[in-house]
C-alpha positions in Angstrom: 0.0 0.0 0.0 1.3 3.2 -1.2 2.4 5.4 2.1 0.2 8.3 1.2 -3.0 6.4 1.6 -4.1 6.0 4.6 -5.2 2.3 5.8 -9.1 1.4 5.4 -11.0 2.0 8.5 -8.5 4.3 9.4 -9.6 7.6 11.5 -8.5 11.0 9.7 -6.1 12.1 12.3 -7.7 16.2 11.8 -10.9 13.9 13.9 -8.8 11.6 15.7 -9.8 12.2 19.5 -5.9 12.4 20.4 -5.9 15.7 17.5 -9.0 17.0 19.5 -7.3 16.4 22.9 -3.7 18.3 21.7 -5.8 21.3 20.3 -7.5 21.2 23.6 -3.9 21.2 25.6 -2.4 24.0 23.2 -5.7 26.3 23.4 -5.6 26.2 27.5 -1.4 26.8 27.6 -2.6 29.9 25.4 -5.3 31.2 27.4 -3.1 30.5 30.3 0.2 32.3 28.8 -1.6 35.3 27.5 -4.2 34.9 30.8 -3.2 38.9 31.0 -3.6 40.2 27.6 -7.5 38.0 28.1 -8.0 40.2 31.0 -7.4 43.5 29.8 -9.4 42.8 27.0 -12.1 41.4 29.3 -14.0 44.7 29.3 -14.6 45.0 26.0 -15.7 41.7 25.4 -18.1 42.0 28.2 -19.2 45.7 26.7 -20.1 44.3 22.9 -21.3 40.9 24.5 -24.4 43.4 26.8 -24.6 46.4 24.8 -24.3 44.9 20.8 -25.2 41.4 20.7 -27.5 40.8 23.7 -30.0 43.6 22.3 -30.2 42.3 18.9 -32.9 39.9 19.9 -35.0 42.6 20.1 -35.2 42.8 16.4 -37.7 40.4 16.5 -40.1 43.2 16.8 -40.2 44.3 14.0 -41.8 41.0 12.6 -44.2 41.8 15.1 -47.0 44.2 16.2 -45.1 44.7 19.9 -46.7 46.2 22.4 -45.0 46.4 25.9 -47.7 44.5 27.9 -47.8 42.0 26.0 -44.1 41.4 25.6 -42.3 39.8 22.6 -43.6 36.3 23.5 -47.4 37.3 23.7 -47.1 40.3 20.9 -48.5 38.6 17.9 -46.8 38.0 14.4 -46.7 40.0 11.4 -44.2 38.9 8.8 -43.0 41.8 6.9 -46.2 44.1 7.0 -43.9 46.8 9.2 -41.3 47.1 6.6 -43.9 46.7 3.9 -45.4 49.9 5.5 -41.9 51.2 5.4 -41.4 51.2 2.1 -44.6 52.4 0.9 -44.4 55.8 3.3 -43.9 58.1 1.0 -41.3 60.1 3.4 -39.0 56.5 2.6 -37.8 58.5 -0.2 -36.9 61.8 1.3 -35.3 60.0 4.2 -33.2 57.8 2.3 -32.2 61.0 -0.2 -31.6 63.2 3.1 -29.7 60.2 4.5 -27.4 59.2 1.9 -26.9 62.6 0.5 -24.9 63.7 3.9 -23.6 60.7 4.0 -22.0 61.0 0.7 -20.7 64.8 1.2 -18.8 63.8 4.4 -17.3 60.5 2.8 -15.9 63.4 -0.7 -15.0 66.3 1.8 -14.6 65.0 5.3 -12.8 61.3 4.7 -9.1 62.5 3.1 -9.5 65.0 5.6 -7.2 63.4 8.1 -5.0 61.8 5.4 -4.1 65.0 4.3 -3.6 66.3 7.6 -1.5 63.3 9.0 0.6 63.7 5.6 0.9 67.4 6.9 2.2 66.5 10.7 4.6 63.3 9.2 6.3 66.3 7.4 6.8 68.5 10.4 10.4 67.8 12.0 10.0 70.3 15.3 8.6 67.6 17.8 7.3 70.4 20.1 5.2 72.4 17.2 3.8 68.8 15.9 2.9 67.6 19.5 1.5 71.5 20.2 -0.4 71.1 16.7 -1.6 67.5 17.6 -3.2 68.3 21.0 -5.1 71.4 19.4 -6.7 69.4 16.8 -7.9 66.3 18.8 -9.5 68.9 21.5 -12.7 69.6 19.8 -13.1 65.3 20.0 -14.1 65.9 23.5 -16.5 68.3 23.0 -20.0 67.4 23.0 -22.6 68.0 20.3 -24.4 70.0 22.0 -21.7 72.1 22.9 -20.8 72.3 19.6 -24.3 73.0 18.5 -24.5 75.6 21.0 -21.3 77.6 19.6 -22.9 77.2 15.9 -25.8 79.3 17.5 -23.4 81.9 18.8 -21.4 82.4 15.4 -24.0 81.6 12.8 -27.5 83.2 14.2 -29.1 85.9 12.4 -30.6 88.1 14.5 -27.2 87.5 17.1 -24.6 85.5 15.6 -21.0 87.0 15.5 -20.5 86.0 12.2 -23.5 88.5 10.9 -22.5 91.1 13.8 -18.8 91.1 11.9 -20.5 91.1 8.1 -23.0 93.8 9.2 -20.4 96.2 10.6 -18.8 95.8 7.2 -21.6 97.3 5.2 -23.1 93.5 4.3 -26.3 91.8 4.7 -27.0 89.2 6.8 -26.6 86.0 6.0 -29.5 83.6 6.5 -27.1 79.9 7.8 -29.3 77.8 10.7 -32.3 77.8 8.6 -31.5 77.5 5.4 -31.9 74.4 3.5 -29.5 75.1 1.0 -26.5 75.4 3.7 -27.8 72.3 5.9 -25.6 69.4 4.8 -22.8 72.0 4.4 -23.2 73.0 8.2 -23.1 69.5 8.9 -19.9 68.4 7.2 -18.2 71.7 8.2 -19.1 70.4 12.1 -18.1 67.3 11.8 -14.8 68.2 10.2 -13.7 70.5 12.5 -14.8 67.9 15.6 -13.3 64.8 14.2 -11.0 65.8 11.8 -7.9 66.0 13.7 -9.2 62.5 16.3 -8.8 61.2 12.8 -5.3 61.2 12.4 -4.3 59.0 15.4 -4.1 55.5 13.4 -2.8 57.1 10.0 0.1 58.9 12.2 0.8 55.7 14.1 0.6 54.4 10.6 3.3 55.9 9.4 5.5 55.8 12.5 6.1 52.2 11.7 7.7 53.2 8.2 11.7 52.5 8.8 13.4 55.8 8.6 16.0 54.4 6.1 13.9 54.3 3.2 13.3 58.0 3.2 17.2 58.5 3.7 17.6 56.3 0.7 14.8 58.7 -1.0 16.7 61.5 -0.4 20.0 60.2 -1.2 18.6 59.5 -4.4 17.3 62.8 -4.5 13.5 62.4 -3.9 11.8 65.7 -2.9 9.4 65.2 0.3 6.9 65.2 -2.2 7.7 62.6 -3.7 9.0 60.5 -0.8 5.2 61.3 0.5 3.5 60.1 -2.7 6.0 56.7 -2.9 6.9 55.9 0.3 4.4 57.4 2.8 0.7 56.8 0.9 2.1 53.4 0.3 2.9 52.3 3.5 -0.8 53.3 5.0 -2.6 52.5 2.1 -3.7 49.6 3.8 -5.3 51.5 6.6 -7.1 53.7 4.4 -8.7 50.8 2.6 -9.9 49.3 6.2 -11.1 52.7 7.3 -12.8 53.3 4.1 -14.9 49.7 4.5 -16.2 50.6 8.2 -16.8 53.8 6.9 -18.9 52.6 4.1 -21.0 50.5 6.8 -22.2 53.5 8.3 -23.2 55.6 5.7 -27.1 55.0 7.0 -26.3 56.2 10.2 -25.8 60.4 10.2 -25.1 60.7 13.9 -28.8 61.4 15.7 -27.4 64.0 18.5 -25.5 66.4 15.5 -28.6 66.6 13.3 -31.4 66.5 16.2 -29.7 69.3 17.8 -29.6 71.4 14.5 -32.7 70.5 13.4 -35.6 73.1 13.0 -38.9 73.3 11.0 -37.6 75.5 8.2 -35.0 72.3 7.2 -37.3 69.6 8.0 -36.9 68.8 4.2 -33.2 68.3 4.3 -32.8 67.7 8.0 -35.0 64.2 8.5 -33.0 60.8 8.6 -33.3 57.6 9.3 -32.2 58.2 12.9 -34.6 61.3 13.8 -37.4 59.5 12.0 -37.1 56.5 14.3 -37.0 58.7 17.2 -39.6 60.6 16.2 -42.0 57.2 15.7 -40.7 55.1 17.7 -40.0 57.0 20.7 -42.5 59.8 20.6 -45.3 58.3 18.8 -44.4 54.5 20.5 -44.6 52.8 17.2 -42.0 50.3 18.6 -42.0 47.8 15.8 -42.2 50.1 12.9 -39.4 51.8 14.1 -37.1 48.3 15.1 -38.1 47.7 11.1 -36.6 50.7 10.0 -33.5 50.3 12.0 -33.1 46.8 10.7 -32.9 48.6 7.2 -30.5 50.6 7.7 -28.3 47.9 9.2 -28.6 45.2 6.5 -28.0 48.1 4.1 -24.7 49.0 6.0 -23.8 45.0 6.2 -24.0 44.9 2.6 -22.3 47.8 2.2 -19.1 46.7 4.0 -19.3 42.8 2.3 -19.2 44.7 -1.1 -16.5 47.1 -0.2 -14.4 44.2 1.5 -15.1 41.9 -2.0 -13.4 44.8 -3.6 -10.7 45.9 -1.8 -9.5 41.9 -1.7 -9.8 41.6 -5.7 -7.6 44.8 -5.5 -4.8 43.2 -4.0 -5.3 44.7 -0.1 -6.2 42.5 2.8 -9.8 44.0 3.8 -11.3 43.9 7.1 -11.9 39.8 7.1 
């Protein structure tokens, strides 16, 4: 008998219970090696095990009419009538525009945003100024949105704002920004820009501190301007983290951010202001339409799940290793 084929009656050794038994050995010498790294990392586990996979039995709901005295065992079953009733509201389409058009304006002017500005700090050779720069543009992180709403008020009101006290001293008109529709999604992106924007450069600057310093001393011995050694050596070296980024990003491109646009929102930008997330607020919260609402949240997140399987499907036939 050839030595390749194994015997007849013979058990494959990847179901042998020995192979079971080994696997079982290495698996607890790991846990009990890296018993510290498991630890630290025990809090997080614990915070996506309560807080994202415990609550998503609750879409169940939305195959359901709930009500809350009934429960989810003795609310009685609808199939897909709620998103069926989704669809069909004719606001669906003014949502999903409204949604995806913000969406869309941040992803073109508010993504290479931190790229360009991580390329911009890599550059700087004063450690002092960079680290001075650094801790000025991840401040407004912390801030909250209603702060931040709150100073778009002060600068940007009509009757009040500082930015029409300044145009009217000049001779100028006033300008018309919190309620017009036209400026909306441009108030938006400008916000989130100048909140995020900098928070956003963390990974691509730790990015590129793992590039050996060698290479650009070979650039330049050969000559290469910074330029160049940015466009060669630098975009090259994070590329990889900009593809990853641009996947998770892609998976949220239902979701707007409910405190940024609630907090803006007023009657005279209804029309550009409503999302996804205000609309289930606003019906499922207010009006207690609990299962219509768990419908349209289930939308938007098999919409973002398909979303980040197409991107990922992409970025791997391009070469780069995705997010899975």
């Amino acid at each position: 008998m050839p030595a390749h084929e194994p015997r007849a009656g013979a058990v494959p050794r990847a179901w042998s219970p020995g192979g079971e038994t080994s696997r079982l050995r290495r698996l607890a010498l790991d846990l009990k090696r890296d018993r510290y790294l498991y630890v630290l990392a025990l809090p997080g586990l614990v915070f996506f095990l309560l807080f994202k996979f415990v609550p998503m039995w609750g879409i169940v709901i939305s195959f359901q009419n709930y009500s809350p005295f009934a429960g989810i065992g003795g609310s009685p079953w609808v199939g897909l009538d709620n998103f069926r009733r989704f669809f069909e509201n004719p606001d669906f389409m003014m949502l999903f525009r409204n949604t995806m058009g913000i969406n869309l304006l941040s992803l073109v002017c508010f993504f290479p945003l931190p790229i360009v500005l991580s390329l911009l700090l890599n550059e700087v050779r004063s450690l002092f100024y960079k680290r001075a720069v650094q801790t000025i543009v991840y401040m407004p992180h912390f801030l909250s949105w209603v702060i931040i709403s709150g100073l778009t008020f002060i600068i940007f009101a009509k009757g009040d704002g500082l930015v029409n006290n300044m145009l009217e001293a000049a001779g100028a008109g006033r300008v018309d920004v919190l309620t017009n529709p036209n400026l909306f999604w441009i108030m938006l992106t400008i916000q989130s820009i100048w909140k995020e924007c900098g928070w956003g450069t963390i990974l691509f600057l730790a990015a590129m501190a793992s590039i050996d310093p060698q290479v650009y001393e070979a650039a330049r011995i050969d000559g290469a301007s910074r330029l160049r050694q940015m466009r060669h050596i630098t975009l090259p070296a994070i590329r990889s983290v900009i593809v990853v980024l641009l996947i998770l990003r892609l998976g949220h491109m239902m979701d707007v951010g409910f405190e940024q646009v609630f907090l803006m929102y007023n009657g005279a930008v209804s029309e550009v202001a409503e999302v996804f997330d205000t609309y289930v607020y606003r019906v499922g919260i207010q009006q207690g339409q609990f299962s219509y609402s768990t419908a349209a949240g289930l939308f938007k997140s098999v919409v973002g799940l398909v979303l980040v399987v197409i991107a990922n499907r992409i970025a791997k036939k391009m070469g780069e290793e995705g997010i899975y």
